[in-house]
N, C-alpha and C positions, 0 to 999 in steps of 0.2 A: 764691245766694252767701252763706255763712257771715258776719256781721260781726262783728269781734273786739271785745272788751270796752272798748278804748280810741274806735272808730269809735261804740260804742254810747252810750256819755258824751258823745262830743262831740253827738253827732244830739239826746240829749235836749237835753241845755244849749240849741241854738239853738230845737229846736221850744219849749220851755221860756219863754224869751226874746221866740221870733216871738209868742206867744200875749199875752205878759206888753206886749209893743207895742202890740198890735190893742188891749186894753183900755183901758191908758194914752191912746190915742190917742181911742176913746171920749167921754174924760172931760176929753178938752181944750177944747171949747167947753161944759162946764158948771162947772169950777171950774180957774180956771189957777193956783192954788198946793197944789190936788191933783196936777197935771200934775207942774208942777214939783219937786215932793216925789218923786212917782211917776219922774221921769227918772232923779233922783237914785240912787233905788233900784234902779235899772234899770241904771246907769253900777257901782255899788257890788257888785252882784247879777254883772256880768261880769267886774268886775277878781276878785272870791272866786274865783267860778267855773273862774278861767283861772290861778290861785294853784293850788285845789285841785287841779285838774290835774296843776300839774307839780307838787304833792308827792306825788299816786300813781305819777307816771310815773320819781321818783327812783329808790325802789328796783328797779323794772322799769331803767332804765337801769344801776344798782349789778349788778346779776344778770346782765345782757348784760357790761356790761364785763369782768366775774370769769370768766364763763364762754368769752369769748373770751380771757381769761389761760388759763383752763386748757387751751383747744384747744391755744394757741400752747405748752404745758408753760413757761409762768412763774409759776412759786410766789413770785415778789420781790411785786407787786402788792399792797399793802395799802394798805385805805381808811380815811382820817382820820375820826371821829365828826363830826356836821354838828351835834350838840346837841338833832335831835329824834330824839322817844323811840322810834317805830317802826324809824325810817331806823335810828339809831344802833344798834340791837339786829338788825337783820339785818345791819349792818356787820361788828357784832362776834361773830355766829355767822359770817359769811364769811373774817374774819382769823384764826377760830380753827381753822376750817377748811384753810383755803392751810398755816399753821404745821405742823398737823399732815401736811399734805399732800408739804411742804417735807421735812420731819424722816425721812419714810417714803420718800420719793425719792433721801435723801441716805443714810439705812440698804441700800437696796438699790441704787442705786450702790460703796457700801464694799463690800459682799456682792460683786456679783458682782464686782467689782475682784479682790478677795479668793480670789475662786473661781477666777478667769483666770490668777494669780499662784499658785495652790497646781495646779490642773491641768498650768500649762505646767512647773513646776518637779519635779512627779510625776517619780519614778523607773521609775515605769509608764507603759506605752506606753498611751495614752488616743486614741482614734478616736469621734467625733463626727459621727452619722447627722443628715441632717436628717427633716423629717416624710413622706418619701418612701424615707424607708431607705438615702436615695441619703449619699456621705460626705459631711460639709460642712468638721467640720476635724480637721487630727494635733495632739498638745502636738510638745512637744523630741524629746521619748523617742523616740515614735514615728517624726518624719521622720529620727532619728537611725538608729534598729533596723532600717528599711526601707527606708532610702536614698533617700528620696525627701524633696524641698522642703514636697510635700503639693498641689503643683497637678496634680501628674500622676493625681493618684486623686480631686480634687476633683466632685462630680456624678457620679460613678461607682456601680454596685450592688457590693458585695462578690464579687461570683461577675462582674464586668466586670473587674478589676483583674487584673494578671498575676503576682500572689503568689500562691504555695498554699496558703497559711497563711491568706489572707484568703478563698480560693475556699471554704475550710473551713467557714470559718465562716456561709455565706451563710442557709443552713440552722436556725442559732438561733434561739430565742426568747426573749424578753427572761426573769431569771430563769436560765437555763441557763449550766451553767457545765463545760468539755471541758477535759482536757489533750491539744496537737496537738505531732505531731513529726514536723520536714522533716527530708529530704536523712538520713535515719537518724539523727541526733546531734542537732539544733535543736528545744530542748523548749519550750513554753510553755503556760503555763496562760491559758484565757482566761474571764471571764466578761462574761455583758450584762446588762446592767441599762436601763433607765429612770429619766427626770427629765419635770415638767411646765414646759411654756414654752408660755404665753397659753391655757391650760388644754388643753392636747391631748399627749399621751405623745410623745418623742421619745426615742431609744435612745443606748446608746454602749456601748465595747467597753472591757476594761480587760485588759490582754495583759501579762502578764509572761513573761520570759525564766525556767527553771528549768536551763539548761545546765550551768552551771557547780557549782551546788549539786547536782546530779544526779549528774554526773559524779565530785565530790569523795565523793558518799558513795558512791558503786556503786566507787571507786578504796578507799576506807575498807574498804568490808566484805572485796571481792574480798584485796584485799592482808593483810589479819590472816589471811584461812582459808588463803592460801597457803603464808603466814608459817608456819602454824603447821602445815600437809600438808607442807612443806616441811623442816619440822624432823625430824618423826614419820618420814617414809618414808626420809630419809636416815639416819638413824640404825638404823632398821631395816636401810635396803639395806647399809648399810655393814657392819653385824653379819654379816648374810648372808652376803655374798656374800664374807667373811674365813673363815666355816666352811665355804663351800662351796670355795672354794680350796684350803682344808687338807686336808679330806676326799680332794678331788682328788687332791691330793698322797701320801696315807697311801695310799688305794686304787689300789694297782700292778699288774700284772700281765694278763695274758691274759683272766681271770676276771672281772675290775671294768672292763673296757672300755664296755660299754655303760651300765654308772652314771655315769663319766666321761662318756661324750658327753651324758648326761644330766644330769650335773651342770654342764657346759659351758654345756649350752644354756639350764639357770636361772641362771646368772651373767649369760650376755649377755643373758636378760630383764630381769635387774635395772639392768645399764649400758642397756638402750635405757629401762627407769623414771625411773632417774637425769635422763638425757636428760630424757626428758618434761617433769620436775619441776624443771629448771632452765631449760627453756624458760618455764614459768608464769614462775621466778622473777625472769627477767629482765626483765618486765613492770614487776614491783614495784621491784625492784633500778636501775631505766631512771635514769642519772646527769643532772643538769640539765646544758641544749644547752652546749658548749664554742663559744661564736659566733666563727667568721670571717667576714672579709670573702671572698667565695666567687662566681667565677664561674658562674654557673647554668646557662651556655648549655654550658657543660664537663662541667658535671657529670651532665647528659641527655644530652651525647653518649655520654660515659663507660659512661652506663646500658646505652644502647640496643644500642654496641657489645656489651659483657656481655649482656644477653638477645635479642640478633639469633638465636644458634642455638637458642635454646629456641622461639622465637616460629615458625622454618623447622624445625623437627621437628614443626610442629603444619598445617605447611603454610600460617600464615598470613605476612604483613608487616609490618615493625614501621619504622616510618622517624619520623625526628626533624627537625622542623620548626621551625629556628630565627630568628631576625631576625639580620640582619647586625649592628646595634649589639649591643654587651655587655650584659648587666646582670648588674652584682654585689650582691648581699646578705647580710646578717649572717647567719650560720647555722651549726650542727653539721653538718659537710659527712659523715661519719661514719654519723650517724645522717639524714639525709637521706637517702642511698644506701640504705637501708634504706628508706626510706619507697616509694620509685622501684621499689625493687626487689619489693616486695610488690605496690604495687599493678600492675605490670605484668606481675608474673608471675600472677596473678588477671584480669586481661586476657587474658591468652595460654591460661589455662585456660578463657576463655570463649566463644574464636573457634575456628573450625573451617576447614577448607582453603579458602582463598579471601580468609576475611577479614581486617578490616588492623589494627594498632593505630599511633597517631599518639600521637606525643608532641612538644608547641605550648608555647611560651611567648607569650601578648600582657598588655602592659603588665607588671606584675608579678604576672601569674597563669600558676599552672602547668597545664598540661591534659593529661591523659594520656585517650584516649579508644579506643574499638573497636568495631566493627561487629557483634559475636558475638552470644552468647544475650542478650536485653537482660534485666535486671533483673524482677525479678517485685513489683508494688506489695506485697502484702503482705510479702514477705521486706525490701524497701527500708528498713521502720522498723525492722529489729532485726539491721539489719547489721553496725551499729557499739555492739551492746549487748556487755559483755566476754564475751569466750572464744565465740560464736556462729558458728555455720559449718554453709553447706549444703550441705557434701564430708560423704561417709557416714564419712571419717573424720580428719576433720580436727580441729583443735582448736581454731581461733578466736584461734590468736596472734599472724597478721599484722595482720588491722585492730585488733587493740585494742591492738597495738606504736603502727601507724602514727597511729590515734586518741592517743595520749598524748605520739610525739614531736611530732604539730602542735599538740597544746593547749600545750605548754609551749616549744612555739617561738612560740606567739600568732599562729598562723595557722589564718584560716579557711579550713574543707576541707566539699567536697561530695559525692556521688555518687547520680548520678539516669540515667537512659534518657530521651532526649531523643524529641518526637513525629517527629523521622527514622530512628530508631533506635539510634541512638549512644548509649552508657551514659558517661557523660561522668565523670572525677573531678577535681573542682578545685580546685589550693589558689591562695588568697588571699595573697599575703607581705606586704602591705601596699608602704606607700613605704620 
């Protein structure tokens, strides 16, 4: 068994002492004011001894108590100088120690105060992995953007969670940075990064929305080239198709018959141009929502009636599934109808004999849904990009109608193929 430096002091002192007896004792029956003297020094020799002691053992006790301040994290502890010169000098490397200890404790306290208060108030959606990759917390933003509190995805993997947006990402590395876009229209930029805590990497996500800055400029560029194809071919059509009238008119008789029908038939190419180009135009031209108060459960019936026969010329079903309470909402009942009507006639383009389309209101969401061709994932993201369309000859004016009257009615809209198969489109009206 090891003996510690304190057990070793005292063992000498007494063997020290027993020895210093045994002599003494000696010399008591040959000189007893040698004894006497010798006690003395023997009494003097243990009170030192047992002094010296506890002034080794002070600082040893200063060092315990300090070090037991710092388990316990109290940086208050400071020790008074005793007046001796060892003691006092490791004192006062010990108080200059704790001060400094104090002052870095209370800088990084402010710090991360500082940090907790600039994260949670980010405008950015900010997600927080623990050392397991698992989440540990959302700021505002995020349980804001996500609907969620943050306990429902708390301890979760990314690719555990039932967002798409977050399945996306499950795949990153810290460093990497994607732009991801749901439901065709929901843009966001995301990147990951890394921070150290108690020296071991731990990740986070930083997720911004680009929707609305997306949409404004892709509304910018689209709307000027309109603007401006729209000036050019009208004015052109309109020349046109004034000589081509006249012409028609000058050229009479039995002999110019077939330039007539052939000048005919470039006039009404030019009225079905016209057309075309006023179709774009009403995209750009689209007047801010005129808001009523608007019964909703009406205004689906309204629909459904109007495209029941289109929907039974395709041989599918089209029924309207209402709730017996009302609910009214502010809205361009005008341009709604329009909304309704695009996207179920794009429903009805998609089912085939047998299949249904439903049209649901729960709570204040609209659902129009069908059982037809379901959705294709890659086509999904650029359905609601302007003028796109997978008809061979379509033109992409219905959803990027119906895309700008919900942006400016400030309703969120979706459209996804559900794992049943249902291609579901949902708008959001809020409260």
């Amino acid at each position: 068994m090891k003996l510690s430096t304190k057990a070793k002091y005292v063992l000498y002192i007494l063997v020290l002492h027993l020895v210093l007896i045994l002599l003494v004792y000696k010399i008591l029956f040959q000189d007893k004011l040698l004894f006497i003297a010798s006690e003395v020094f023997l009494l003097l020799s243990a009170i030192a001894s047992i002094q010296l002691y506890r002034n080794f053992m002070q600082p040893i006790q200063f060092v315990r108590s300090g070090i037991e301040a710092i388990k316990d994290k109290d940086f208050s502890i400071k020790f008074v100088p005793t007046g001796k010169g060892e003691v006092d000098s490791l004192i006062e490397v010990y108080n200059l120690m704790i001060d400094q200890l104090r002052e870095e404790r209370t800088k990084l306290h402010e710090q991360h105060y500082f940090l907790e208060k600039l994260i949670e108030a980010s405008p950015i959606s900010i997600i927080i992995l623990d050392f397991d990759d698992r989440i540990e917390s959302l700021n505002l933003k995020a349980k804001e953007q996500f609907k969620s509190a943050g306990e429902a995805f708390e301890g979760k993997k990314l690719s555990e969670t039932d967002l798409p947006v977050l399945q996306e990402l499950a795949d990153m590395t810290d460093g990497d940075s994607r732009v991801v876009k749901t439901n065709g229209i929901v843009t966001f930029k995301i990147q990951r990064s890394h921070f150290m805590d108690q020296g071991f990497r731990r990740s986070f996500l930083m997720i911004e929305e680009l929707t609305n800055e997306i949409l404004e400029s892709e509304k910018n560029a689209y709307g000027k080239v309109i603007r401006m194809m729209a000036h050019e071919v009208n004015n052109t059509l309109g020349a046109t198709d004034s000589i081509l009238q006249t012409t028609s008119q000058v050229l009479l008789g039995q002999d110019f018959e077939e330039i007539r029908e052939a000048l005919d038939v470039a006039s009404e190419r030019n009225r079905r141009l016209t057309g075309f180009m006023r179709n774009f135009a009403d995209v750009v031209r689209l007047p801010v929502p005129a808001l009523t108060n608007t019964d909703v459960g009406k205004l689906l019936r309204d629909v459904a009636v109007f495209m029941t026969p289109a929907a039974a010329s395709k041989g599918a079903t089209l029924i309207a599934i209402l709730p017996d309470k009302e609910l009214y909402q502010n809205l361009d009942m005008g341009q709604m109808e329009q909304v309704l009507v695009n996207v179920v006639k794009n429903a009805i383009e998609a089912c085939e004999a047998g299949n249904e389309i439903r049209m649901e209101i729960h709570d204040s969401h609209i659902i129009i849904k069908n059982n037809g061709k379901p959705i294709d994932a890659e086509v999904s993201s650029r359905l609601f990009n302007p003028f796109f369309s997978t008809k061979r000859d379509g033109q992409g004016i219905g959803l990027t109608l119906t895309r700008e009257i919900l942006i400016n009615h400030g309703f969120a809209f979706s459209l996804q193929t559900d794992q049943q198969g249902w291609t579901v489109f949902t708008i959001e009206m809020g409260s």
